[in-house]
Steps between C-alpha positions, in 0.01 A plus 500: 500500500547730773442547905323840603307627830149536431448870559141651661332792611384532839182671618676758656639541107853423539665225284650181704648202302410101621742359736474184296691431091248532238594290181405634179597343116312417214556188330253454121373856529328429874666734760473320810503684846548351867627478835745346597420490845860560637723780573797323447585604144718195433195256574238711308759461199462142519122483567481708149756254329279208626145655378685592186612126413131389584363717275696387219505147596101509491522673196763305260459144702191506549487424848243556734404780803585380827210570748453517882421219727210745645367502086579116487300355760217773487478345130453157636246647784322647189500134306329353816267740637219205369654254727396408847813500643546846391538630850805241581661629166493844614624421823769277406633818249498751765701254689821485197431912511552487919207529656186327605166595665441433896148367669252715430340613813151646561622859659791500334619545123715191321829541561829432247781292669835531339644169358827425307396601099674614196543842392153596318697702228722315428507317134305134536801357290725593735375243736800279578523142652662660787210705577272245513712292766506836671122518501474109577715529863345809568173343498596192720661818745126648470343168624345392132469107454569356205204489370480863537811541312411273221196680458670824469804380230177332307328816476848710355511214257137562344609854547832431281309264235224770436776748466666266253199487281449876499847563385641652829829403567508258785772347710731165437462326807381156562315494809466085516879564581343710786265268600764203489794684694290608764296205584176639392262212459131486545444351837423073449397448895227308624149536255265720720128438481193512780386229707136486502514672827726798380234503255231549760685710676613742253102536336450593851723810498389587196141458542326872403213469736756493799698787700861555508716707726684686270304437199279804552124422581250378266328895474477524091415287229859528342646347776297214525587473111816554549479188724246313309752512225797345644294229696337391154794499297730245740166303465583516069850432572463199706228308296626528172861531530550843310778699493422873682493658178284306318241501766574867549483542081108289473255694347125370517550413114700199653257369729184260425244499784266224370752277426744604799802524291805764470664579148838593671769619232844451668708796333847403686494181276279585281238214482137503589311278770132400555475454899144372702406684780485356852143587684720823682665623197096470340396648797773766507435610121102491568497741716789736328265414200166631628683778706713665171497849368296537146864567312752239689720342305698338750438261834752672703491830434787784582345894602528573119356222367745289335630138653629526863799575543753275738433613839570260758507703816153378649604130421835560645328646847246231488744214518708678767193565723427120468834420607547362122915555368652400189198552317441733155223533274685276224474232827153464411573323167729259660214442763289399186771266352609342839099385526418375190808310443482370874139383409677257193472754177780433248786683452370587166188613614622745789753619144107623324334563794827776594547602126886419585652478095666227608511185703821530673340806678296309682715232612578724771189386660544111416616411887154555616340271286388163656798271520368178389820329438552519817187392626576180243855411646389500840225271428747242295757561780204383753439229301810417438643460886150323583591245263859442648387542865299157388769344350719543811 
């Protein structure tokens, strides 16, 4: 092994040599050639010791090549680029590399905000139980919720299990020990659904044939789309109960016209569903129906023709302009629930009519259901105190 300058010749023609330590040995007939990066001879001596011992230890051990957070999660970007929350996967992994993208305005380009990250080039195995916790306060310093954060430590641990399976070397941390040291729990507050007049309300602000301030003016056809869209799928979403991305995933393969019924395949637990139409959902799929494009595959359709992506912006300055908080798109399948369990369905029956895999899921909506115990005890109490009011 040995340390030399890297030596070069200028345009001008005269030789310089690199500032930098240039490594060179050969180890199984390979020479192998680098920098350093360092003029400090006594470090560059050490980073050549250090690439030395790799190269033997992946050699005689067997053990495997380290690579880059950047290569890591653009891996896991590349495993997902089929999903619909491939957008929110992306931004979530420019987040752990520090950055993220500002409001895109019209007259001006999107900007990059600088957030607390992990070095890009560094090794993904490297990643340490302290860095996390690092990452985890800086976000709560940046104004993230939980939910945020969760989001963000689920998507490095899909990132780190895909690794896994490719044979990249990924890092020992547990991130449940994250979770359970900070706090980080998935909010349990009050269930949030419309009243029928939110409902109203909200259809309202969303209604395509109407004018917004702000929303641009109804001058082209693929903004009243655009609209049309939106307004027809919280229609979907409130009559049957879906999930965003299975209404967002139907294909016209899935529906039946005639006999006003929706094959709806529920890939997040993997079971399939027959659902009726109600007369707006019908009404909703006629029209789509009669108004599709020779080659449409799907309902709701992104620019490039696959399923439409999650995109809740519209919805999200709907509800505000209605004076409507605390309300998502997932809201809409809890409206569904809260009404047909309210109107006496079993507990059983909201469990098929949600696809939930199993029955404890929907207990969370058993305190809406019609309390007719208590309806019973009152009446025997009533009876009861009648009958000793006479026999005073």
């Amino acid at each position: 092994m040995s340390l030399v300058k890297h030596r070069f010749r200028l345009r001008d023609g005269s030789i310089t040599e690199s500032k930098d330590w240039y490594a060179r040995f050969t180890y199984k007939g390979k020479a192998h050639y680098f920098s350093t990066r360092t003029p400090n001879k006594t470090l560059a001596a050490k980073i050549e010791s250090k690439k030395m011992q790799e190269l033997i230890e992946q050699s005689e051990l067997g053990l495997l090549k380290s690579v880059t957070i950047r290569v890591a999660l653009d891996k896991y970007i590349q495993s997902m680029s089929h999903s619909n929350d491939l957008k929110h996967i992306k931004n979530h992994c420019n987040k752990f590399l520090g950055f993220k993208h500002g409001i895109r305005c019209a007259s001006t380009e999107r900007t990059e905000i600088k957030v607390h990250g992990l070095d890009p080039d560094r090794a993904f195995d490297s990643i340490s139980m302290a860095d996390i916790q690092h990452l985890v306060m800086a976000r709560r310093s940046e104004g993230s919720s939980n939910a945020t954060i969760l989001h963000e430590l689920s998507t490095l641990n899909q990132a780190i299990k895909l690794n896994k399976k490719i044979g990249n070397p990924v890092p020992a941390i547990s991130l449940q020990d994250i979770k359970k040291d900070n706090h980080l729990r998935p909010s349990k507050g009050r269930l949030r659904y419309l009243s029928k007049e939110e409902e109203i309300r909200l259809l309202a602000s969303l209604d395509p044939e109407r004018n917004f301030a702000g929303f641009g003016a109804l001058s082209t056809d693929e903004i009243y789309a655009f609209r049309r869209d939106i307004y027809d799928l919280v229609i979907v979403l409130l009559d049957t109960g879906a999930r965003y991305s299975e209404a967002a995933g139907l294909s016209w393969t899935n529906i039946d016209l005639n006999n006003k019924t929706i094959a709806l395949y529920r890939s997040k637990v993997k079971n399939e569903s027959t659902l009726h139409m109600t007369s707006r959902v019908h009404q909703v799929l006629t029209r789509r129906f009669a108004n599709k494009t020779a080659n449409q595959k799907f309902i709701f359709e992104s620019a490039e023709g696959s399923a439409r992506k999650y995109s809740p912006g519209a919805f999200v300055r709907a509800c505000k302009r209605c004076g409507i908080e605390g309300i998502t798109l997932h809201s809409l399948r809890h409206t569904f629930a809260s009404r047909v369990v309210q109107a006496g369905l079993s507990l059983v029956e909201i469990q098929n009519l949600l696809g939930h895999s199993s029955p404890i899921t929907s207990l969370r909506y058993a305190h809406l259901a019609p309390n007719q115990a208590a309806s019973k005890a009152v009446m025997v109490l009533d009876k009861f105190n009648g009958e000793a009011q006479v026999g005073g």
